[in-house]
C-alpha positions as semicolon CSV with decimal commas, in nm:
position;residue;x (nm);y (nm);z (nm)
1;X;-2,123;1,784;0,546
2;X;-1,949;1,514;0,326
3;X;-1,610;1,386;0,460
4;X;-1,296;1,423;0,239
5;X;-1,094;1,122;0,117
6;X;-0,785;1,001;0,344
7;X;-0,463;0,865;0,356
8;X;-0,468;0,486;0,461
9;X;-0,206;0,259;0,641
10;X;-0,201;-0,103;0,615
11;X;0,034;-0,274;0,881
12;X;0,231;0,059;0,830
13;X;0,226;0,096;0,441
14;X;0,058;0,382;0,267
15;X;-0,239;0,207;0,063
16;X;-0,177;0,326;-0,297
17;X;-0,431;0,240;-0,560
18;X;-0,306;-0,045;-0,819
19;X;-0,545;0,089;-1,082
20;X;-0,428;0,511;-1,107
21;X;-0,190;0,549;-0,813
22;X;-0,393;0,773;-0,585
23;X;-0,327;0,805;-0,203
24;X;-0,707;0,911;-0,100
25;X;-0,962;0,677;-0,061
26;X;-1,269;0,669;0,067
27;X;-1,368;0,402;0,433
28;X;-1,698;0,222;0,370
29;X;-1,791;-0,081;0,568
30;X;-1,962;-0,345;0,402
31;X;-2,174;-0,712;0,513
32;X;-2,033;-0,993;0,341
33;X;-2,397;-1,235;0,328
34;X;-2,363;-1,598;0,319
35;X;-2,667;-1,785;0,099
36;X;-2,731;-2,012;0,454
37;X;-2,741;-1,674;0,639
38;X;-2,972;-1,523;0,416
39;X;-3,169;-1,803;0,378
40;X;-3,276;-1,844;0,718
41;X;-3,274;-1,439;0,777
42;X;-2,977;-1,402;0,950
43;X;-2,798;-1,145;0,710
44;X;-2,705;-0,958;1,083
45;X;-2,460;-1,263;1,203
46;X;-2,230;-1,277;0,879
47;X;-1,875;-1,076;0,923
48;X;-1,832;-0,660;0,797
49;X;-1,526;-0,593;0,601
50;X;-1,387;-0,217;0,582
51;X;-1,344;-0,112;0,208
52;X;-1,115;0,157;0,078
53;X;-1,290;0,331;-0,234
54;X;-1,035;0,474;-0,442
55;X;-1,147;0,885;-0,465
56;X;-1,005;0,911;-0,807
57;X;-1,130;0,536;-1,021
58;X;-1,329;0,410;-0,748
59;X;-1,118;0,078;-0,711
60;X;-1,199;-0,106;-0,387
61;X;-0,968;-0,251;-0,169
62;X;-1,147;-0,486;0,093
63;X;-1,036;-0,603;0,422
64;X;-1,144;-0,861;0,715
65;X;-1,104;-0,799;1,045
Protein backbone atom coordinates (compact mmCIF):
# COMPACT_ATOMS: atom_id res chain seq x y z
CA UNK A 1 0.00 0.00 0.00
CA UNK A 2 1.47 3.40 -1.19
CA UNK A 3 1.60 6.17 1.49
CA UNK A 4 -0.25 9.49 0.85
CA UNK A 5 1.56 12.86 0.66
CA UNK A 6 1.90 14.98 4.06
CA UNK A 7 1.97 18.14 5.57
CA UNK A 8 5.62 19.20 6.55
CA UNK A 9 7.02 21.55 9.34
CA UNK A 10 10.28 23.16 9.18
CA UNK A 11 11.40 24.72 12.61
CA UNK A 12 7.55 25.20 12.95
CA UNK A 13 6.59 26.57 9.42
CA UNK A 14 4.31 24.72 7.08
CA UNK A 15 6.68 23.80 3.99
CA UNK A 16 4.78 25.27 0.99
CA UNK A 17 6.07 24.58 -2.46
CA UNK A 18 7.80 27.79 -4.22
CA UNK A 19 7.02 26.34 -7.64
CA UNK A 20 2.69 25.70 -7.42
CA UNK A 21 1.94 26.33 -3.74
CA UNK A 22 1.02 22.84 -2.60
CA UNK A 23 1.10 21.72 1.13
CA UNK A 24 1.70 17.76 0.40
CA UNK A 25 4.85 16.45 -0.31
CA UNK A 26 6.27 13.45 -0.48
CA UNK A 27 9.67 12.24 2.43
CA UNK A 28 12.43 10.51 0.46
CA UNK A 29 15.87 10.17 1.88
CA UNK A 30 18.65 10.50 -0.32
CA UNK A 31 22.97 9.79 -0.18
CA UNK A 32 24.74 12.77 -1.08
CA UNK A 33 28.28 10.80 -2.74
CA UNK A 34 31.45 12.58 -2.62
CA UNK A 35 33.93 11.72 -5.90
CA UNK A 36 36.82 10.69 -2.94
CA UNK A 37 34.07 8.50 -1.36
CA UNK A 38 33.18 6.88 -4.38
CA UNK A 39 36.41 6.54 -5.55
CA UNK A 40 37.73 4.47 -2.93
CA UNK A 41 34.11 2.61 -2.44
CA UNK A 42 32.96 4.22 0.40
CA UNK A 43 29.55 5.61 -1.03
CA UNK A 44 28.11 4.13 2.71
CA UNK A 45 30.19 6.90 4.89
CA UNK A 46 28.94 10.14 2.96
CA UNK A 47 25.86 12.08 4.86
CA UNK A 48 21.69 11.26 3.86
CA UNK A 49 19.63 14.28 3.40
CA UNK A 50 15.65 13.99 3.77
CA UNK A 51 13.91 15.41 0.57
CA UNK A 52 10.40 16.73 0.35
CA UNK A 53 8.94 15.84 -3.24
CA UNK A 54 6.36 18.19 -4.04
CA UNK A 55 2.97 15.70 -4.78
CA UNK A 56 1.65 18.13 -7.26
CA UNK A 57 5.19 19.47 -9.68
CA UNK A 58 7.53 17.26 -8.06
CA UNK A 59 9.85 20.18 -6.76
CA UNK A 60 12.35 18.96 -4.17
CA UNK A 61 13.19 20.58 -1.19
CA UNK A 62 16.42 19.01 0.44
CA UNK A 63 17.62 19.07 3.90
CA UNK A 64 20.85 18.06 6.11
CA UNK A 65 20.67 16.82 9.26
Amino acid sequence: MKKEPQTVDVKGTQLKCPVCTCNKFWTRKAQLNTSTASFFGFDWANRSATCFVCSECTHIYWFLG
